[in-house]
C-alpha positions in Angstrom: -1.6 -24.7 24.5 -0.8 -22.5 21.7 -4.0 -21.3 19.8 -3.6 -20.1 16.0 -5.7 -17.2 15.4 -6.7 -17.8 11.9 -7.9 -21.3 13.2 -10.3 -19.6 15.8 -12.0 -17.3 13.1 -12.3 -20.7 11.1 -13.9 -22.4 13.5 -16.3 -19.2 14.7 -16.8 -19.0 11.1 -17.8 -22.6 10.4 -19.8 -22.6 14.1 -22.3 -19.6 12.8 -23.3 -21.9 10.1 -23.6 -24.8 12.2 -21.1 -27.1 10.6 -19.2 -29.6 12.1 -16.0 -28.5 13.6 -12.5 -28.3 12.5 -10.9 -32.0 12.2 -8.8 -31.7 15.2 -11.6 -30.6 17.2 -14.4 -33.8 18.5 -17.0 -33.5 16.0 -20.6 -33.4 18.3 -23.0 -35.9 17.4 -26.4 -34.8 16.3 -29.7 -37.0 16.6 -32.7 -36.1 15.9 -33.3 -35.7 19.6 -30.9 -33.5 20.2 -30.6 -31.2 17.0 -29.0 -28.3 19.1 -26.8 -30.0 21.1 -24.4 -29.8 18.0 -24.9 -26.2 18.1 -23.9 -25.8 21.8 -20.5 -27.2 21.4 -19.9 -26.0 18.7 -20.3 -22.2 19.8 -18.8 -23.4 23.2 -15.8 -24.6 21.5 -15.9 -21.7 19.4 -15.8 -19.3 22.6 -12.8 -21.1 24.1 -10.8 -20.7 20.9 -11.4 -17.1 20.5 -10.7 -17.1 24.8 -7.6 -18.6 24.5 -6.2 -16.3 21.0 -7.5 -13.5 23.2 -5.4 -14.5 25.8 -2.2 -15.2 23.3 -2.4 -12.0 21.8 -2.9 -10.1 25.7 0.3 -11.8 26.4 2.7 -10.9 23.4 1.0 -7.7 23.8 2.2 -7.2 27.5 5.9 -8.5 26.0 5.7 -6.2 23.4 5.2 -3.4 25.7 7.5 -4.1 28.2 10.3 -4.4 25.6 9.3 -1.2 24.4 8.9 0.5 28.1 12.7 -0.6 28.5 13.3 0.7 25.2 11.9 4.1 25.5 13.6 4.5 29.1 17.2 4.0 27.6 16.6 6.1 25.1 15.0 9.1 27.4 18.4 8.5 29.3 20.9 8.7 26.1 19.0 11.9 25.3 19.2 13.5 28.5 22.9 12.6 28.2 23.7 13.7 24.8 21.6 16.9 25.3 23.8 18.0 28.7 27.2 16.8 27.0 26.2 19.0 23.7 25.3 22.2 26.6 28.5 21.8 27.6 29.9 21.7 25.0 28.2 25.0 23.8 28.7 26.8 26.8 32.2 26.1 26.6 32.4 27.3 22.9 30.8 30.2 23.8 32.8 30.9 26.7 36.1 30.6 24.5 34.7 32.7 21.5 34.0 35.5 24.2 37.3 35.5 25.7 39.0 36.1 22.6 37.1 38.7 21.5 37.8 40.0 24.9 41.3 39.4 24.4 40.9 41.0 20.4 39.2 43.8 21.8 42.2 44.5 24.4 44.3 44.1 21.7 42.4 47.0 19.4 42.6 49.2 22.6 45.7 49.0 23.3 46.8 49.5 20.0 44.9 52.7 20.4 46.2 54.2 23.2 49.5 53.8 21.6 48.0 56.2 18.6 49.7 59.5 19.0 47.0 62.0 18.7 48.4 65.5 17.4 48.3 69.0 19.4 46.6 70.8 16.7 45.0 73.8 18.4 41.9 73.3 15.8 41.0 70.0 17.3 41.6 70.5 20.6 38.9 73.7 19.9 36.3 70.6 19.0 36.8 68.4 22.3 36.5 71.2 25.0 
């Protein structure tokens, strides 16, 4: 049975001024014996309404949530994944950039061991 919200805050509505129910609803009967017999269904009917919506909106709640649980889980997972495939990536970057400057730096010091230095008796004065 599928319960409209808007209708149960009608009907609670209508119920705490002791009107006659909505037309779908059986309308009481009052008699002069029985003035709050009216009353009675009416609030009774009133407290099943707002039951049932209650009940409605704790179950698209729960389907909510557990669409959103799943949700939140594959995303957590594509994260983690992205975030160790972008380490990787780093660390291999890094490990690349530092073996050519390795290699650069080699280069430099090779370069400067081919430098002749001069046997100038005023330098070699400085060093010793």
């Amino acid at each position: 049975m599928e319960i409209d919200v808007i209708e149960a805050v009608v009907v609670l509505f209508r119920a705490d001024r002791y009107i006659t129910p909505l037309p779908m609803r059986p309308a009481c009967v009052s008699t002069p014996k029985r003035p709050l017999r009216c009353a009675q269904l009416l609030i009774l009917q009133s407290v099943e309404l707002a039951e049932a919506a209650k009940k409605a909106a704790e179950t698209a709640f729960e389907e909510c949530s557990d669409v959103a649980r799943h949700e939140i889980k594959a995303f957590q997972k594509q994260r983690v994944q992205e975030m160790r495939l972008n380490l990787t990536q780093l660390a291999r970057s890094e490990l690349a950039r530092a073996r050519s400057i390795r290699a650069s730096l080699q280069r430099a010091l090779d370069q400067a061991r081919l430098f002749p230095v001069p046997d100038d008796p005023h330098l070699s004065s400085l060093y010793s």
